[in-house]
C-alpha positions in Angstrom: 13.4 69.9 78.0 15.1 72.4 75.8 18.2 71.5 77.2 18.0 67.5 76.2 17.0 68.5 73.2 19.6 70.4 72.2 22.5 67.6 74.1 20.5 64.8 71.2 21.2 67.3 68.7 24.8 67.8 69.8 24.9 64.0 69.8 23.4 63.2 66.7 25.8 65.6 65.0 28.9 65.0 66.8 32.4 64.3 64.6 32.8 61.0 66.8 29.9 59.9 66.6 29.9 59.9 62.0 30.8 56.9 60.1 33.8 57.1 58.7 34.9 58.4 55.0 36.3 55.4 54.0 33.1 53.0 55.5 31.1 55.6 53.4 32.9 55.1 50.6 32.8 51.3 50.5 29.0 50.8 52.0 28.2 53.1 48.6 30.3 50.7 46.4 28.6 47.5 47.2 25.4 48.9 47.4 26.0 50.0 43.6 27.5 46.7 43.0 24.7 44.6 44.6 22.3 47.1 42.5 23.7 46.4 39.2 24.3 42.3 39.8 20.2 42.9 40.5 19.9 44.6 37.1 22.0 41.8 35.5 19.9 38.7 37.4 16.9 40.6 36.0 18.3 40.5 32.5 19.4 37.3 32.5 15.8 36.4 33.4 14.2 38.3 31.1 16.2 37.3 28.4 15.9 33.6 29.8 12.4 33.7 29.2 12.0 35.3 26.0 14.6 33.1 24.7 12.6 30.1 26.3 9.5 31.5 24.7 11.0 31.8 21.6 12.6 28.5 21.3 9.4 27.1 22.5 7.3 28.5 19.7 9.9 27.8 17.1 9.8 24.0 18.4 5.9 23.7 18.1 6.5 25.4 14.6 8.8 22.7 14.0 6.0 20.0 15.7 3.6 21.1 13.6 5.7 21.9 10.3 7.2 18.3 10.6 3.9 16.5 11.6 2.2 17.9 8.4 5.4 17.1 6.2 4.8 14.1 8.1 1.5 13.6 7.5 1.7 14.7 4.0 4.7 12.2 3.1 2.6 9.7 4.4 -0.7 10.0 3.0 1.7 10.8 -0.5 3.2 7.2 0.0 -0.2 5.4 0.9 -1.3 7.2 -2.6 1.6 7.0 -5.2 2.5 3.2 -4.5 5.2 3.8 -7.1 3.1 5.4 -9.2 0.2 6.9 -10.1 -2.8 5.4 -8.6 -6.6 5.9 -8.8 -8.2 8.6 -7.0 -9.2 8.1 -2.9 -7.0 5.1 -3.4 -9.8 3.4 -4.7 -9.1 0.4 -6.3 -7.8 -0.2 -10.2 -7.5 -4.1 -10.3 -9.1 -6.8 -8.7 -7.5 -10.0 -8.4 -9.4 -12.9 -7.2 -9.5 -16.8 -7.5 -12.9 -18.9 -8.4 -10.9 -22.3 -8.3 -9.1 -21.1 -5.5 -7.2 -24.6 -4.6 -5.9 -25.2 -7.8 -2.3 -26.6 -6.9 1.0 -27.4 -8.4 2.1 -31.7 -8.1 5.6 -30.4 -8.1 4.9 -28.3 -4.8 2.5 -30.8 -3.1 4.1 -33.8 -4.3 1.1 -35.6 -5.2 1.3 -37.9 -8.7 -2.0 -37.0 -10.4 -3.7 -33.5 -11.6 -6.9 -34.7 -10.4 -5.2 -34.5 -7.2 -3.4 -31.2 -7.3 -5.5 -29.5 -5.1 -4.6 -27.5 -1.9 -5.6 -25.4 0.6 -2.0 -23.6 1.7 0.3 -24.3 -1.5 -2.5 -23.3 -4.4 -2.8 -20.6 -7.4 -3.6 -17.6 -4.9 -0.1 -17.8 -3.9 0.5 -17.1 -8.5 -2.3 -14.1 -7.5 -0.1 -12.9 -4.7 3.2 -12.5 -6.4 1.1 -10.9 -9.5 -0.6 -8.1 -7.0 2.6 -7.2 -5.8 4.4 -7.4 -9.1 1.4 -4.7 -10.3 1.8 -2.8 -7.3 5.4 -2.3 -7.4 4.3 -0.8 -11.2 2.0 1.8 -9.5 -1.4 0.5 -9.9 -3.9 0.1 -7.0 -4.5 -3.7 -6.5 -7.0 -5.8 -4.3 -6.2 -9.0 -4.2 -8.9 -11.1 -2.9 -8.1 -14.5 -0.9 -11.3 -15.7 -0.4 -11.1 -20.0 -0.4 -14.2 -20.4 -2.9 -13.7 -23.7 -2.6 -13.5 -24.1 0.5 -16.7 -22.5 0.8 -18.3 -24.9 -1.8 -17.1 -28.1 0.5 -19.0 -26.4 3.5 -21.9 -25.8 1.8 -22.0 -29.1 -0.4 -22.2 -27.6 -3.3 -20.8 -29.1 -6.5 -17.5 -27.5 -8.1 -20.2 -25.8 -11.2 -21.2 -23.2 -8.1 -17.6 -21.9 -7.6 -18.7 -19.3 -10.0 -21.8 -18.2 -8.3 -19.7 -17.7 -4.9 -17.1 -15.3 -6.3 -19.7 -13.7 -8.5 -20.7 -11.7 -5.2 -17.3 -10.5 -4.7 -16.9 -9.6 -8.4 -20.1 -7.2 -7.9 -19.4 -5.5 -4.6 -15.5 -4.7 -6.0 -17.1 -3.4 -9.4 -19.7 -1.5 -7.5 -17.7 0.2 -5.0 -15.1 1.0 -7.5 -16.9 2.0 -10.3 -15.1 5.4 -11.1 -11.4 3.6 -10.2 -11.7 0.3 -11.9 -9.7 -0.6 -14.9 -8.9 -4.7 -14.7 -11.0 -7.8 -13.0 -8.5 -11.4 -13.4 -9.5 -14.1 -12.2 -6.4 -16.2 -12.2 -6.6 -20.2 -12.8 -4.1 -22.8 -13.9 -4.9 -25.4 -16.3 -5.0 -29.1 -16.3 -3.4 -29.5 -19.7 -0.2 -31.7 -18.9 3.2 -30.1 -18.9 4.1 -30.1 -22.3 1.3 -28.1 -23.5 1.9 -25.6 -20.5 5.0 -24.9 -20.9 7.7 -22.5 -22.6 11.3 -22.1 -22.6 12.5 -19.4 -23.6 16.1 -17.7 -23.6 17.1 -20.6 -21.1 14.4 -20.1 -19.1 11.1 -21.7 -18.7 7.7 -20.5 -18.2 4.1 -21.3 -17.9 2.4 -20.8 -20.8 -1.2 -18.7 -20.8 -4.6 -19.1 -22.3 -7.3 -16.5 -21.9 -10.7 -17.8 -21.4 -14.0 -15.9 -22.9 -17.8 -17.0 -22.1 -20.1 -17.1 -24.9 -22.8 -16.8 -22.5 -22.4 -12.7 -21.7 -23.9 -9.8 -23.4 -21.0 -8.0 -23.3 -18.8 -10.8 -25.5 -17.2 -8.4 -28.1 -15.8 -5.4 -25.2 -14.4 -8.8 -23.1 -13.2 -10.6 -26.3 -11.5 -6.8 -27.9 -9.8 -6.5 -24.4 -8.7 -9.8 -24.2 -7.1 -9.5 -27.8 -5.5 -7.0 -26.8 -3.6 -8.7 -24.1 -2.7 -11.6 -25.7 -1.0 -10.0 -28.7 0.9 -7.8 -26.2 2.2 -11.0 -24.3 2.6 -12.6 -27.8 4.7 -9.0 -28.7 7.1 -9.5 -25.1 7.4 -13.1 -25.6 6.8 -15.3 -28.9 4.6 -18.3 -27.8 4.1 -17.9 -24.3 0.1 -17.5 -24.9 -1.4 -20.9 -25.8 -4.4 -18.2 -27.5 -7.8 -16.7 -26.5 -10.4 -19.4 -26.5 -14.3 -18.8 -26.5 -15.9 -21.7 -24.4 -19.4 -22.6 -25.3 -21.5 -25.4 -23.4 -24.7 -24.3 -24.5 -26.8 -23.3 -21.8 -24.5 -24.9 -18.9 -21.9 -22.3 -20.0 -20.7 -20.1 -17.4 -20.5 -16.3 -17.6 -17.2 -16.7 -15.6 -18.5 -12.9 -14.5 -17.0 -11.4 -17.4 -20.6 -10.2 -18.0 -19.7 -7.8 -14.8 -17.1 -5.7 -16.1 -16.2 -5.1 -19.7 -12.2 -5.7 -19.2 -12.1 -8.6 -17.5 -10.1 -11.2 -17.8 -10.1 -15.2 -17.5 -6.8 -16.2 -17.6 -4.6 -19.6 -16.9 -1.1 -19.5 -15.8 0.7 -22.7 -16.8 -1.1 -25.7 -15.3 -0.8 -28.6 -12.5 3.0 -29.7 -13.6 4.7 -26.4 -13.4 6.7 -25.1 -11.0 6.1 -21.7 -8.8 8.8 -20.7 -10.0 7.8 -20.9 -13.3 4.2 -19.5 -12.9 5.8 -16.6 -11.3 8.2 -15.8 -14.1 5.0 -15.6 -16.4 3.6 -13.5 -13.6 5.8 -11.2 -14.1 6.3 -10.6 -17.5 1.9 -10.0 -17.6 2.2 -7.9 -14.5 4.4 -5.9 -17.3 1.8 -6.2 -19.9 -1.1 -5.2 -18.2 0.5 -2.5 -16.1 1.5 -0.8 -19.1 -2.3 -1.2 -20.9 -3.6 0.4 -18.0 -0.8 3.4 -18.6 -1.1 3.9 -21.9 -5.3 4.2 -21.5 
């Protein structure tokens, strides 16, 4: 026993039997080379992801810096509408139309007044072109399309109840707007013939204006001081294109036109039946100007 023992040991430790230097040598160098490209793969990993987990957070910084700016930009655009608007983006003037077919024979093409009436080519499209011209002023506008007449014809009720239709309208925009509201026009063309409603002025031509005030409202000297107000401003801008504020008075027939509603509001006629769109929105522009800068200056 003692003797295979010792012939294992003789074995185990025999010259031959050794590897040599130079395998020593080189076995020891890859090893340390294979250990360091493990320490460098682990570096590159952990650098890898710290890197990723820093580029990660400063992208959902970004996300979330950008969706705010974005947000912000937004809801700044919805409110400043080129100016200074009323608070919650409630509403500063309401546009609307009580004799909402009121037409134009040069659009139509009809021959008459009495027959310049339409349901497409009419004075909302005078309304429209005065919204936008107040909005591109800064002021919050809601310009209401509702066909009152329209309305009236599916009801049979006679043209006197046009007044009584948009009257609901008039409320509910005075009521839900009653800390923003600065203007109510109810925008008509009149049936005065072409000579009467228009101007030409510096080469061009225009459709003249009258403002209307009821008799029949509580309220007649706030309406009738606003309206004043306006015309001498357009008067100021452009020597005769206001034909004048009238006060109607029918007696007991006379309509309130809703200017009983709302202390600035306004019943106003833009040329009449023989002018062009082109003229009515030249005027519309020039009391987009005047009305956007009352609203400033108060």
């Amino acid at each position: 026993m003692h003797k295979e023992q010792d012939l294992l040991c003789q074995l185990k430790y025999a010259k031959e039997l050794l590897p040599a230097e130079e395998f020593s040598q080189k076995t020891l160098s890859m090893l340390i080379d294979e250990e360091e490209k493990h320490y460098r793969k682990k570096k590159v990993i952990r650098f890898s992801s710290i890197s990723f987990a820093v580029l990660a957070s400063a992208v959902m910084l970004l996300w979330i810096s950008f969706g705010d700016l974005a947000s912000t930009s937004h809801s700044l655009t919805e409110k400043m509408h080129l100016g200074t608007p009323a608070e919650n983006n409630k509403i500063e003037f309401f546009v609307y139309h009580t004799h909402s077919q009121e037409s134009f024979i040069p659009e139509i093409g009809v021959k008459s007044i009495d027959k310049a009436h339409s349901n497409e080519v009419n004075i909302s499209m005078v309304g429209d072109h005065l919204s936008k011209a107040l909005t591109e002023r800064g002021v919050e506008v809601l310009h209401e399309k509702h066909d009152f007449i329209a309305e009236l014809k599916e009801k049979n009720l006679n043209y006197e109840k046009s007044y009584e239709l948009s009257r609901a309208y008039v409320s509910e925009a005075v009521e839900q707007n009653e800390e923003s509201l600065a203007m109510v026009l109810d925008i008509h063309r009149d049936s005065q013939p072409r000579k009467v409603t228009t101007l030409e002025y510096e080469g061009e031509h225009y459709g003249k204006v009258a403002f209307f005030v009821s008799s029949n409202i509580d309220n007649i000297d706030e309406v009738i001081k606003f309206t004043e107000a306006v015309n001498a401003r357009m008067e100021e801008k452009v020597p005769g294109l206001s034909r004048g504020v009238f006060i109607k008075n029918i007696g007991s027939k006379q309509s309130t036109y809703n200017q009983d509603l709302f202390n600035r509001s306004l019943s106003i006629n833009i040329g009449g039946a023989e002018n062009t769109l082109e003229e009515e929105y030249r005027t519309a522009d020039l009391l987009a100007e005047v009305l956007s800068e009352i609203h400033w200056e108060n």
